[in-house]
N, C-alpha and C positions, 0 to 999 in steps of 0.2 A: 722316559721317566720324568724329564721338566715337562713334558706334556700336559703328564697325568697329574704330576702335583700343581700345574697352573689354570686345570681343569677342576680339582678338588677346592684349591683356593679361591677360584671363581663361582663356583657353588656353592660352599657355606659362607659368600660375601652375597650372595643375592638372596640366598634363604633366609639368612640375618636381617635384609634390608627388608623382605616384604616381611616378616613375622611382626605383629602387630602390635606395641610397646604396652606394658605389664599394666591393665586397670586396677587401680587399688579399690575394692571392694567396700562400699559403704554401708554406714547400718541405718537401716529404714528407721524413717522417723519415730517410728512406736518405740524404738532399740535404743534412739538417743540418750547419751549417760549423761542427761540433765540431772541436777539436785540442784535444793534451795541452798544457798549457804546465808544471807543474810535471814535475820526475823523478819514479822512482818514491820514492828518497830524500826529496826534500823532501817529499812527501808523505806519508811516515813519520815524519820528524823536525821538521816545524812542525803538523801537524794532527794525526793518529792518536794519537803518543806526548802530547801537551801533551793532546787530549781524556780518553783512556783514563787516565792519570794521573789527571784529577778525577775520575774514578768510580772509579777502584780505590782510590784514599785518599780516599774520603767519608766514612770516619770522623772523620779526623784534620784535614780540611780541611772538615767539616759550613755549606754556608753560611745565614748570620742574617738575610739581607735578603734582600728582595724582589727588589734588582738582582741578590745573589750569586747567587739561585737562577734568574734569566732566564739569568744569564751560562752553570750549568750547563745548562740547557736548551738552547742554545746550543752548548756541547760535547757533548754529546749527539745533539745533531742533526747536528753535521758528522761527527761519527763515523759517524753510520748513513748517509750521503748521501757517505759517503768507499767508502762499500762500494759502492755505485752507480760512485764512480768508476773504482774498482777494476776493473769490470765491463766499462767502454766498450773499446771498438772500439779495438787500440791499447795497451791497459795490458793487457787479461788474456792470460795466458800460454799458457791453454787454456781449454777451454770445460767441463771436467769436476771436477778439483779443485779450479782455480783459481777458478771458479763455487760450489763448494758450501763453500771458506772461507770465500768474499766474503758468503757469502749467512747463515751463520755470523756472520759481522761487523754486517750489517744487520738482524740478527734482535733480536741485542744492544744493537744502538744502539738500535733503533727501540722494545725494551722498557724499555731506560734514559732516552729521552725522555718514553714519560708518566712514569716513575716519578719522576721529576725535575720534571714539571707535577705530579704529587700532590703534589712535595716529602716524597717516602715512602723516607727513608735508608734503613730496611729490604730494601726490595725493589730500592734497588739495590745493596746490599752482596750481597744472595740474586744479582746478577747476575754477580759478579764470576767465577763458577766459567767461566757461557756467554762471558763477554767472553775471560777468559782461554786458553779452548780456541780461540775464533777465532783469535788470535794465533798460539797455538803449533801449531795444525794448519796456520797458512799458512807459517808457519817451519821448519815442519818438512819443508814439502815442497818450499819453495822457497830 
């Protein structure tokens, strides 16, 4: 009888082990339960304009510390990741101009984020000309 039961115990401990631990099932991207919840305003006027602000006056606003410059790293990154948002399903206007703004936008950000991990004021001051055209080419046509 302990035989049997340290033969039974010994098989649902190896059945246990090799069964293959439980995949949680994901929803294809088309299924993702994205929504807008900012306007397109407040997404101009709490993110875009307060980021692009610290890299257009990186002279005048140069940061000294280790946290100033995470912080712009930081602005930087939601700038280039504001373009993405720009992008979704939902906010973009069209899929041609409004696409190669955004893309314009992301380009900037995303050069302005390492320049901001170099902590290289230069090379983001050299960015201001691409940041700038992002802006007023999306203004311009929208």
């Amino acid at each position: 009888m302990r035989t049997l039961a340290i033969l039974l115990i010994t098989g649902a401990t190896l059945a246990q082990a090799q069964t293959p631990p439980a995949v949680r099932p994901t929803a294809p991207a088309s299924k993702a339960p994205m929504r807008n919840v900012g306007t397109m305003s407040e997404l101009m006027v709490k993110i875009l304009y307060p980021s692009s602000d610290a890299l257009f006056y990186i002279e005048t606003r140069t940061p000294t510390t280790d946290s100033e410059w995470t912080v712009l790293e930081g602005q930087a990154l939601m700038l280039a990741e504001s373009a993405n948002l720009l992008m979704m399903p939902g906010r973009a206007r069209d899929q041609t101009q409004w696409m190669d703004d955004s893309k314009l936008l992301l380009d900037a950000g995303a050069a302005a984020l390492m320049a901001a991990k170099a902590k290289d004021v230069p090379a983001i001051v050299a960015l201001s000309d691409q940041l700038y055209e992002s802006c007023t080419s999306c203004h311009t046509h929208y």
